[in-house]
C-alpha positions in Angstrom: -39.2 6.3 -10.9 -38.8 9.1 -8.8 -36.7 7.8 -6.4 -34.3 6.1 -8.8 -34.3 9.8 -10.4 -33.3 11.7 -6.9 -30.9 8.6 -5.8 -29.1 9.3 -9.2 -28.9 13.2 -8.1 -27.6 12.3 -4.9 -24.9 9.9 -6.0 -23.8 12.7 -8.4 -23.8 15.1 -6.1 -21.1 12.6 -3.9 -19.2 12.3 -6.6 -18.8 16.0 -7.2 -18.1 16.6 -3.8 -15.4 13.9 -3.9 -13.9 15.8 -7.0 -14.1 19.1 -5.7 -12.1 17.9 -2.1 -8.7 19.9 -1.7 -6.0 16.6 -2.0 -2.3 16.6 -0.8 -0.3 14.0 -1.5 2.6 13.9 1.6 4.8 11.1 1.8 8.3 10.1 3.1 11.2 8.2 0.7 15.0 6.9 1.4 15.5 5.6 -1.5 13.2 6.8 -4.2 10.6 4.2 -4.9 8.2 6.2 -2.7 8.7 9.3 -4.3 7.8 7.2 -7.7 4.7 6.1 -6.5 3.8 9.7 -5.0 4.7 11.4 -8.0 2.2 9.5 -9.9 -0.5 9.6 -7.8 0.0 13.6 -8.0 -0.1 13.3 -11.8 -2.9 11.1 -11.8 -4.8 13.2 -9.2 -3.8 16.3 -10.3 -3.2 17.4 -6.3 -0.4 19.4 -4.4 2.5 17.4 -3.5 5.2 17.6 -0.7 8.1 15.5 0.9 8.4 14.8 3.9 12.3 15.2 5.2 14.3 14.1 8.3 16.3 17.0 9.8 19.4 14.4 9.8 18.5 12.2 6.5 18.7 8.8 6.4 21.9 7.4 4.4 20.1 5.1 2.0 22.4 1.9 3.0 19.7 -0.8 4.0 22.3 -2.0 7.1 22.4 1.6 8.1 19.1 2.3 8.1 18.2 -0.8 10.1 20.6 -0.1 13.2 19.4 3.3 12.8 16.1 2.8 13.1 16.4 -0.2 15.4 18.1 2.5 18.0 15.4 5.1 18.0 12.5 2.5 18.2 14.6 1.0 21.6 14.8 4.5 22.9 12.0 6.2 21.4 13.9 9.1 20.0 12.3 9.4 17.0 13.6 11.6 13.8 13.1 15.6 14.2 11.7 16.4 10.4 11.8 19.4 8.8 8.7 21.6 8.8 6.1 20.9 6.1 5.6 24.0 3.4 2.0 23.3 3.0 -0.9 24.0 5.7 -2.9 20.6 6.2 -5.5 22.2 7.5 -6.8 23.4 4.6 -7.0 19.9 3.2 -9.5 17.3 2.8 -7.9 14.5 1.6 -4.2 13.3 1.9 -2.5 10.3 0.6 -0.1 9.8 3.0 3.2 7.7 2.1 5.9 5.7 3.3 8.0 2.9 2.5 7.6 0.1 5.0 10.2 -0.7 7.9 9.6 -3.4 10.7 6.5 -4.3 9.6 5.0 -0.7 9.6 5.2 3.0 8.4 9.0 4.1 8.5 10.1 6.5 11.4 9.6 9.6 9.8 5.8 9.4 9.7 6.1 8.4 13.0 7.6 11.8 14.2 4.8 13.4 11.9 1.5 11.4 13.7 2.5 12.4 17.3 2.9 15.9 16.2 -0.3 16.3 14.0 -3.7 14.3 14.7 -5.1 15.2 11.5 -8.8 15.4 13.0 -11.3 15.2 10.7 -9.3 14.8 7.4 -9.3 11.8 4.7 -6.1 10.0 5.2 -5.3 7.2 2.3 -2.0 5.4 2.5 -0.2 4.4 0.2 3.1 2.4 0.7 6.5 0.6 -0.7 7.4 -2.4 0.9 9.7 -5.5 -0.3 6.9 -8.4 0.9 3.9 -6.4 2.5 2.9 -4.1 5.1 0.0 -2.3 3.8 -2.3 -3.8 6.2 -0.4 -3.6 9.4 0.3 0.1 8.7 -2.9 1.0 8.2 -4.4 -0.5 11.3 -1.3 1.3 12.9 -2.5 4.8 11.8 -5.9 4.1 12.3 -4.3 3.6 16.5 -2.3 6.1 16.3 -4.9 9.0 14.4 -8.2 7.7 16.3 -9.8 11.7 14.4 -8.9 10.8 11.3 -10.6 9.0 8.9 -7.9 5.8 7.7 -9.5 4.9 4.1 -8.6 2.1 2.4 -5.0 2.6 0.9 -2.8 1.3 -1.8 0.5 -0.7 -1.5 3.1 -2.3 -4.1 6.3 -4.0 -4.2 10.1 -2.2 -4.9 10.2 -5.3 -7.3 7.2 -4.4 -9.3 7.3 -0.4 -9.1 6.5 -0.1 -12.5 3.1 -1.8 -12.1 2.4 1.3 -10.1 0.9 2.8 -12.7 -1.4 1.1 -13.7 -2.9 -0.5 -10.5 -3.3 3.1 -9.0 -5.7 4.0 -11.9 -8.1 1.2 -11.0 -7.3 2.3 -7.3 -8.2 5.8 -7.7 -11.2 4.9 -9.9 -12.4 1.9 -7.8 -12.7 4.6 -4.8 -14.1 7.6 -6.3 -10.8 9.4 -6.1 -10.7 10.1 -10.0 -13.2 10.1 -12.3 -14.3 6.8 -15.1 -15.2 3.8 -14.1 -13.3 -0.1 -14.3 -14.9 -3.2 -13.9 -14.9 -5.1 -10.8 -12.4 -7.5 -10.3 -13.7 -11.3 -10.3 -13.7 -13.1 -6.8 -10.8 -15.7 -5.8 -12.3 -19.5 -6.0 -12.8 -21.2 -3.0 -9.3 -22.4 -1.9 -8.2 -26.1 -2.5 -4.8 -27.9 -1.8 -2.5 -26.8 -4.2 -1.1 -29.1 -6.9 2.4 -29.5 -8.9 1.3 -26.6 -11.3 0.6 -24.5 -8.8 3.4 -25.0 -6.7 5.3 -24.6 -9.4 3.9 -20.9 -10.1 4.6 -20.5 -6.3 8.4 -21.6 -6.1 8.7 -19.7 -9.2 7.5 -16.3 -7.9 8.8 -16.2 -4.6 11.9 -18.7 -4.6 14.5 -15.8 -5.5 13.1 -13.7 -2.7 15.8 -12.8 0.3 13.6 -14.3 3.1 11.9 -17.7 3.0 7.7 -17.1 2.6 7.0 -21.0 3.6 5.5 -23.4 1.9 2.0 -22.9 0.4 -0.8 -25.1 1.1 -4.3 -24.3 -0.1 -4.7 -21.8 -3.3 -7.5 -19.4 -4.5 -7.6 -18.1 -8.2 -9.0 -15.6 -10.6 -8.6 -14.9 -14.2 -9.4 -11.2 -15.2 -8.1 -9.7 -18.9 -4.4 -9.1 -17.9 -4.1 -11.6 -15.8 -4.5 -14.9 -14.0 -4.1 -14.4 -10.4 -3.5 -16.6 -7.4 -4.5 -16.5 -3.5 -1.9 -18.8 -1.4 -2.5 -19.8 1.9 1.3 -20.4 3.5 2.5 -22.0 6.1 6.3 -21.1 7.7 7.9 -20.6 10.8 9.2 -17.0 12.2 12.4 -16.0 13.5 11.7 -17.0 16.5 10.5 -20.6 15.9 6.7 -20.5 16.0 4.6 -22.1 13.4 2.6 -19.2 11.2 0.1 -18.9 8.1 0.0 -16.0 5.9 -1.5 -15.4 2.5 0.5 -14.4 -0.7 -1.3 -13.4 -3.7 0.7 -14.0 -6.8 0.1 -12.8 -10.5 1.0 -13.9 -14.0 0.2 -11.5 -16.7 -1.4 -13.0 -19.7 2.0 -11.0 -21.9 3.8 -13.5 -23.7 6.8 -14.6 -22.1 5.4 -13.1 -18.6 7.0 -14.9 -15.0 4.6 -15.4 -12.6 5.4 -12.4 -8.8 4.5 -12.3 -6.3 2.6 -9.5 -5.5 2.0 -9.1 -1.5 2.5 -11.3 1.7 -0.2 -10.8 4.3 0.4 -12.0 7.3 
């Protein structure tokens, strides 16, 4: 009994420490939908806020941006940004954003990890992307800020931006960053070769996409009180010919009329 009694004191105590942490939330947008998501997380966390802001900005045409950002990865000039307002070293914890570009953080927060190591802070990312990118950037940051602490971090979809809200309650909640509770998610089912039905859920989240995903093979599901959910296992082949398998998690909400999305591709 007395154990359970000074475990319960100590896993309050976490929790207040975790509550009491000073939180930023710094991010980098072009085109807005990052700002969206770091804009809620700030009301939702109740933290200071700041933008991060290339010196030359970025023009906001996707073409542009590419050939752009194609240039200073090939040279490695990399964007001069603007000095931040707020002192990070007086921070605990920052949710550090970005939409996605090449498969990784955009070139902005590039510029910002070679000039700041962030040593001994919290960092959580959170990210835009049009297909994925959530995991690759992570493992990027976690290279490129080896004294920093890379926590698990949060990514959605342009498409489904208004989801946002939602999912980053259960985010925050899930990992102690705000207080209440939800109720843990159900496991996916052991994957089996998908049928017509699910196929058909497949083609019909991810057909009107710009890029081909491939053609799924083996599916997963879930069914939680919003939702029933599904874990594709894809096949397709890469720009430059070679065979590859990703996973694609796609959703359909239990709303009346509702069209199945996809929701992330992880490759």
């Amino acid at each position: 009994m007395m154990k359970k009694i000074l475990l319960s004191i100590a896993m309050m105590a976490c929790v207040a420490t975790c509550y009491a942490q000073k939180t930023l939330v710094l991010y980098y947008s072009e085109t807005g939908s990052t700002k969206t998501v770091a804009e809620e997380l700030q009301k939702q966390l109740g933290a200071d806020i700041e933008s991060i802001e290339a010196v030359k900005p970025y023009s906001g045409n996707f073409q542009e941006t590419i050939q752009r950002g194609q240039h200073e990865m090939q040279s490695g000039l990399w964007p001069e940004l603007k000095p931040l307002k707020s002192t990070l070293a007086k921070y605990d914890v920052i949710f550090l954003g970005y939409p996605i570009w090449f498969g990784t953080y955009a070139n902005p927060i590039v510029t910002l990890v070679k000039g700041n190591d962030f040593a001994g802070k919290s960092i959580v990312p959170f990210c835009t992307f049009g297909s994925g990118g959530l995991n690759t950037s992570s493992d990027a940051l976690k290279k490129a800020l080896p004294k920093a602490k890379i926590q698990k971090g949060y990514g959605v979809r342009t498409a489904r931006i208004a989801s946002a809200n939602k999912e980053l309650d259960r985010f925050l909640k899930e990992n102690g960053y705000k207080k209440g509770s939800v109720e843990k998610l159900p496991e996916y089912s052991v994957q089996q070769p998908v049928d017509e039905a699910e196929k058909a859920i497949f083609d019909a989240a991810c057909s009107n996409y710009q890029f081909p995903l491939g053609t799924p093979q083996t599916v997963g599901k879930r069914t939680t009180d919003d939702s029933t959910d599904y874990k594709y296992t894809v096949k397709s082949r890469g720009f430059d010919g070679n065979e590859s398998t990703s996973t694609i998690y796609v959703t359909v909400s239990k709303q009346a009329g509702a069209k199945p999305e996809f929701t992330e591709v992880v490759r």
